[in-house]
PALO-637379 format. One record per residue (C-alpha): residue number from 1; x, y, z. Coordinates in steps of 0.2 Angstrom, whole numbers, plus 5000, padded with zeros to 4 digits. Layout:
REM residues N
{pos->NUM	px->X	py->Y	pz->Z}
...
END
This chain:
REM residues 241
{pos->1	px->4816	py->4859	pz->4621}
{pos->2	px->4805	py->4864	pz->4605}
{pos->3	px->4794	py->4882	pz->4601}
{pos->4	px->4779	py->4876	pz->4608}
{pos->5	px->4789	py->4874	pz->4625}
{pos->6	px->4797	py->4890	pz->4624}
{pos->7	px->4781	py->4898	pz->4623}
{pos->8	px->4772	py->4889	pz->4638}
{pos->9	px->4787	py->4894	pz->4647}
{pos->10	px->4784	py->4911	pz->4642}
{pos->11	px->4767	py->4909	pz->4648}
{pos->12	px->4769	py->4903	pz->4665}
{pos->13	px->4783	py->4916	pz->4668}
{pos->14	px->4771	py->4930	pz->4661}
{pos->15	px->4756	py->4922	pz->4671}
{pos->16	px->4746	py->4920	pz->4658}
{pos->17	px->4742	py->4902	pz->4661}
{pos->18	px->4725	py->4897	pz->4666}
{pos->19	px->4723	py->4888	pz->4682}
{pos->20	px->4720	py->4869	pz->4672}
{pos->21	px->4736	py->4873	pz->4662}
{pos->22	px->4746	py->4882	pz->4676}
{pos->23	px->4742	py->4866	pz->4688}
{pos->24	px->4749	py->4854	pz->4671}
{pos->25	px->4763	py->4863	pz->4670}
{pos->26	px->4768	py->4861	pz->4687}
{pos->27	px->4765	py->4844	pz->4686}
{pos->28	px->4774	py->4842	pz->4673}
{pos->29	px->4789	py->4850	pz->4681}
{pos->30	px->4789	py->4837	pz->4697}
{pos->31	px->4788	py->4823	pz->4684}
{pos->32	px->4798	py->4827	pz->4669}
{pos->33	px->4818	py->4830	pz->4677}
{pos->34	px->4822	py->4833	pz->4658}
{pos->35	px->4808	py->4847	pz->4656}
{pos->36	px->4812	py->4856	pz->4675}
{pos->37	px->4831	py->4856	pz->4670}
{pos->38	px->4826	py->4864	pz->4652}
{pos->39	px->4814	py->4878	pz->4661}
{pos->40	px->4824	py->4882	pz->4676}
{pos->41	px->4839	py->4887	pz->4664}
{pos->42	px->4829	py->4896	pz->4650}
{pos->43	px->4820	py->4905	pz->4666}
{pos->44	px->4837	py->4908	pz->4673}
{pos->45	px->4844	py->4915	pz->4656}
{pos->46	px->4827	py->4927	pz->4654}
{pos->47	px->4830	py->4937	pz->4672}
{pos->48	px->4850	py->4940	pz->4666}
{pos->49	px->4843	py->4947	pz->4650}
{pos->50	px->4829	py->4956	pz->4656}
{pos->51	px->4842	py->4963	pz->4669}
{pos->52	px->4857	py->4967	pz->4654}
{pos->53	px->4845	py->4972	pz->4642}
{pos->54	px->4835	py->4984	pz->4650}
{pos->55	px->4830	py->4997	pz->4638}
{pos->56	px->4823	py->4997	pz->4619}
{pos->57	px->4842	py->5004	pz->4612}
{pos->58	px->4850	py->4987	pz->4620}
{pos->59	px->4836	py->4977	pz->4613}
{pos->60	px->4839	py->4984	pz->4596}
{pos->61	px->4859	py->4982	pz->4598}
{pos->62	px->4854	py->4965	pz->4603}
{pos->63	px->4842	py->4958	pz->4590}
{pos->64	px->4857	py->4963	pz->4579}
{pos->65	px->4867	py->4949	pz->4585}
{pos->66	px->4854	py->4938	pz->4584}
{pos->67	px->4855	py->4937	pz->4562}
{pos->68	px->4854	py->4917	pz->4562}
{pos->69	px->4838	py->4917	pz->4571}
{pos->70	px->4831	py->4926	pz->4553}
{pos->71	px->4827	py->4947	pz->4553}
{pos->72	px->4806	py->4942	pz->4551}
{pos->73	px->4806	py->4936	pz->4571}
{pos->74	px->4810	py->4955	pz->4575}
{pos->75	px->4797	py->4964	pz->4560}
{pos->76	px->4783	py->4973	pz->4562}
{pos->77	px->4783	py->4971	pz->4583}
{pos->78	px->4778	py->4985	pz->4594}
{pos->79	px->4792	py->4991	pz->4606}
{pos->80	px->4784	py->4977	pz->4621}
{pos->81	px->4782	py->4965	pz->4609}
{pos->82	px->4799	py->4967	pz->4603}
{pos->83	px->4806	py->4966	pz->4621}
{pos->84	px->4797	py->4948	pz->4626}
{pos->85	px->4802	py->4940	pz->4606}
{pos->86	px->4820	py->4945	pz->4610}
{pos->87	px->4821	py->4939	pz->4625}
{pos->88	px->4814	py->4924	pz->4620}
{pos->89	px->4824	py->4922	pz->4606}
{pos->90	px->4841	py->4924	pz->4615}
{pos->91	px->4836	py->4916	pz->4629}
{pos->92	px->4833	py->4900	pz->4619}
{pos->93	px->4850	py->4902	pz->4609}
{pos->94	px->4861	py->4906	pz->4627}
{pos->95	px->4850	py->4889	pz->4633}
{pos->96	px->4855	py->4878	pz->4619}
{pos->97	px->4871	py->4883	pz->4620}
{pos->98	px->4875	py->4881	pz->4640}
{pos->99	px->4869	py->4865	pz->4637}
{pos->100	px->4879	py->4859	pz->4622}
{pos->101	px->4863	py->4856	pz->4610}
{pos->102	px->4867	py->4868	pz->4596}
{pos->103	px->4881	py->4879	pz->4590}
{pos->104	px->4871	py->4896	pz->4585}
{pos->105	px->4885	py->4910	pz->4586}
{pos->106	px->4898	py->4912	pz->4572}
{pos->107	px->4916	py->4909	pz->4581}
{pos->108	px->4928	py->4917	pz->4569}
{pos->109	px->4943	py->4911	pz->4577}
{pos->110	px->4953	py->4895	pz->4566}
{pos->111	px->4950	py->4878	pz->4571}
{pos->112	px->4963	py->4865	pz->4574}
{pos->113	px->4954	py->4854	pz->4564}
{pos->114	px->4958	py->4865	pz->4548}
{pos->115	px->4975	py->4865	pz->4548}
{pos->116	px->4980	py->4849	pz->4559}
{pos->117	px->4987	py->4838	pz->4544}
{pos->118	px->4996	py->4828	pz->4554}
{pos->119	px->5011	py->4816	pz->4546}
{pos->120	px->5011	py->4799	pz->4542}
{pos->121	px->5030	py->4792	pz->4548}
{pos->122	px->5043	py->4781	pz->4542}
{pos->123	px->5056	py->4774	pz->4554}
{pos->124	px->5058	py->4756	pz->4548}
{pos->125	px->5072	py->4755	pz->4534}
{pos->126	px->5068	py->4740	pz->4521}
{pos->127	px->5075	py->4728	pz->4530}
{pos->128	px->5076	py->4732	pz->4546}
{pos->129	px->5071	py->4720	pz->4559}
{pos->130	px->5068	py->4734	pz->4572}
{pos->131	px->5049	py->4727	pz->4578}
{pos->132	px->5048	py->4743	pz->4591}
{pos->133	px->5051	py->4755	pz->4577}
{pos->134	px->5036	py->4747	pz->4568}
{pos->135	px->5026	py->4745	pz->4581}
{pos->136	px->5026	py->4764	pz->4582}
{pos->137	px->5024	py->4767	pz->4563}
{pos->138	px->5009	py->4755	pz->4564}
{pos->139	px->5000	py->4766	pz->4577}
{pos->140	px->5004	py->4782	pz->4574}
{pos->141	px->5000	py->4780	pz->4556}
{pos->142	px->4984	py->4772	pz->4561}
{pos->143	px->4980	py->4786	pz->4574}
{pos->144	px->4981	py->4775	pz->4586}
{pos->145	px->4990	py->4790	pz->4598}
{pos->146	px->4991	py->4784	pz->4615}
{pos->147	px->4997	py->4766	pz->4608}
{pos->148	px->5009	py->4776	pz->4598}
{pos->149	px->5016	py->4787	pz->4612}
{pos->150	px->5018	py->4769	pz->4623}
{pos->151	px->5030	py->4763	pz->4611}
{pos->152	px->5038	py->4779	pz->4606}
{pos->153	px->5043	py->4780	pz->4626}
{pos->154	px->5051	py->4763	pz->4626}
{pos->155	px->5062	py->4771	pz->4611}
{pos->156	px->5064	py->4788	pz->4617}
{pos->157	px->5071	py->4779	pz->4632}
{pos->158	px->5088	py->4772	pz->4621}
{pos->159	px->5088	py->4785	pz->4609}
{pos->160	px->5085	py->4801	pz->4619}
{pos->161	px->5092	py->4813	pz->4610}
{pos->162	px->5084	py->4807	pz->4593}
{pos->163	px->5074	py->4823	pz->4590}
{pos->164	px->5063	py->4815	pz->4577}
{pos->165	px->5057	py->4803	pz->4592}
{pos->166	px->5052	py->4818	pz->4600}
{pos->167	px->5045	py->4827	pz->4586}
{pos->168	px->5033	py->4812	pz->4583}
{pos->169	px->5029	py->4810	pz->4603}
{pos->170	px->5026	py->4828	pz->4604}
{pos->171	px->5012	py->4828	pz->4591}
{pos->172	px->5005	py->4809	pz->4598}
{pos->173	px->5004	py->4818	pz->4614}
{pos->174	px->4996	py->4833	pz->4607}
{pos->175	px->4982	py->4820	pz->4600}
{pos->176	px->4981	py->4813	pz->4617}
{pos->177	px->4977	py->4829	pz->4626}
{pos->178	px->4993	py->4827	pz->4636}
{pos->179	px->4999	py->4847	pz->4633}
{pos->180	px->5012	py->4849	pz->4645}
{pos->181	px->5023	py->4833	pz->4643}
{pos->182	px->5020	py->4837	pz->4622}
{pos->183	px->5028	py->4854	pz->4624}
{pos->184	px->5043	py->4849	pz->4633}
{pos->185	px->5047	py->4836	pz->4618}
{pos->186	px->5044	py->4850	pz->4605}
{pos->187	px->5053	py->4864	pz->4614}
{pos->188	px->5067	py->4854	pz->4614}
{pos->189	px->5068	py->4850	pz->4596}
{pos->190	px->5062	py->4868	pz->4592}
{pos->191	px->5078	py->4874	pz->4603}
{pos->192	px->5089	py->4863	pz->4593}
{pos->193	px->5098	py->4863	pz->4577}
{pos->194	px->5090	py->4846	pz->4567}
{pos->195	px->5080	py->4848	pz->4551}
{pos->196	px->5063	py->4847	pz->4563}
{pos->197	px->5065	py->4862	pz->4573}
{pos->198	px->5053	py->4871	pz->4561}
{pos->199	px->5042	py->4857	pz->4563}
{pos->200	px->5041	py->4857	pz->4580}
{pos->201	px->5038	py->4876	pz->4584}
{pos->202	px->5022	py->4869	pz->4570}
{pos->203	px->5013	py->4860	pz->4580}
{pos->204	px->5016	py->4868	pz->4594}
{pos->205	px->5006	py->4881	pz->4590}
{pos->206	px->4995	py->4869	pz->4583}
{pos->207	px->4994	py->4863	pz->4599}
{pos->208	px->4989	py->4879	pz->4607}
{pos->209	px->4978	py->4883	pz->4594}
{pos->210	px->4970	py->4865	pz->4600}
{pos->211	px->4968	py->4874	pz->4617}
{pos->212	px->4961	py->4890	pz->4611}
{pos->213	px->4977	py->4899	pz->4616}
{pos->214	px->4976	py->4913	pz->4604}
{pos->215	px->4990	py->4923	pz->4608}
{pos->216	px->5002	py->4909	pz->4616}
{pos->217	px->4998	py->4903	pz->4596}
{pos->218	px->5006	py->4918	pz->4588}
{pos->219	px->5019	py->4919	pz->4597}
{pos->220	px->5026	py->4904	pz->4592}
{pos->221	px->5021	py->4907	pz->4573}
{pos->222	px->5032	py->4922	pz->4571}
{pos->223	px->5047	py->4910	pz->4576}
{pos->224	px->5045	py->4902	pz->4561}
{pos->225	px->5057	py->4909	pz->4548}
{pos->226	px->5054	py->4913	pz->4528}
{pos->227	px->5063	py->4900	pz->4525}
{pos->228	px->5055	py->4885	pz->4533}
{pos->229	px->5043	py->4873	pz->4525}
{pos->230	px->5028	py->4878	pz->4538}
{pos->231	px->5029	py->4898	pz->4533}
{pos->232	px->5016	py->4899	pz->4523}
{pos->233	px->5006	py->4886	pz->4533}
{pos->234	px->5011	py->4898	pz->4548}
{pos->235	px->5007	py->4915	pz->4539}
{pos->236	px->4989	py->4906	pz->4534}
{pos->237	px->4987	py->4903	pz->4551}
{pos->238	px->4993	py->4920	pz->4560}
{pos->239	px->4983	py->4927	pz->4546}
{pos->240	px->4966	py->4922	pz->4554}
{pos->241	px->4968	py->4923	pz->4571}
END
């Protein structure tokens, strides 16, 4: 979708095609999938405004919100003109959002991105013969998650109360996506009394930041105590949310 497409959709809409360009268009419509899909939706995204915004104090309210697309779109328009560049406007921003294209409105909330430092991990004493043990060093250093949490099973499965195994498969499983199974590994260590408990009530609100659980997030931030490494970390993070 570019401006000159946004306009001709404008046109057709508005009827102000000539019959030549009305009949291209159409045309264009049964042979371009790519171009129908982009019309339909941004058609579909001008109705709902029209209908929303139905007066020149929501049009005003509304251009406010619309700062990245530059104050000189909006100058200098009568209050019609203003109505149809408005529309246009948002109704090309709503589109390229819906379908994944661009990211145009400012999202204020953290990202897990920011603050997902994750660990790099030693279980292998110098020495030590224990090929599992670096096999799961090897992928969990190397990002490699899912290989990581394989191996971290075949551990767990000897060792299961060892709560730094389930520290480190809580976070690998965090990586992976696999929520549920990564919470019950860190609420145990959280529960518990080893040197990781901190850790774990961490990235567990890590992890629900990952999943946009705002307020599931902050509650498991203000367990972490003054005293733990991850306070201020914590504090940071509670701080922006």
């Amino acid at each position: 979708m570019n401006e000159l497409d946004l306009e001709l959709y404008d046109a057709y809409l508005d009827g102000a095609l000539d019959s030549k360009a009305r009949m291209d268009f159409e045309a264009r419509l049964v042979n371009d999938r790519s171009f129908k899909a982009s019309f339909e939706a941004y058609k579909e995204t001008s109705t709902y405004l029209s209908e929303k915004f139905s007066d020149l104090d929501d049009l005003t309210a509304l251009e406010h919100n619309l700062e990245t697309l530059g104050k000189d779109h909006f100058d200098q328009k009568s209050p019609g003109k203003l109505k149809t560049e408005i529309w246009k406007y948002a109704a090309a921003i709503l589109l390229l959002i819906s379908i994944g294209g661009y990211f145009l409105m400012n999202n204020n909330q953290p990202q897990y991105n920011d603050f997902a430092a994750l660990p790099t991990i030693s279980l292998v004493q110098r020495g030590d013969g224990d090929s599992l043990a670096k096999k799961v060093e090897n992928a969990f250093n190397n990002r490699s998650y899912k290989e990581a949490t394989d191996y971290l099973n075949e551990l767990i499965r000897n060792n299961s109360n060892n709560q730094e195994l389930l520290l480190y498969r809580g976070i690998a499983q965090i990586e992976t996506g696999a929520y549920g199974n990564a919470y019950k590994d860190l609420d145990e260590v959280a529960s518990g009394t080893s040197v990781y408990k901190n850790e774990a009530l961490w990235y567990k609100a890590l992890g629900l930041l990952k999943q946009k659980e705002y307020d599931a997030c902050k509650m498991v931030l203000v367990e972490i105590p003054p005293t733990a490494d991850e306070y201020n970390r914590a504090q940071d993070l509670l701080d922006k949310l």
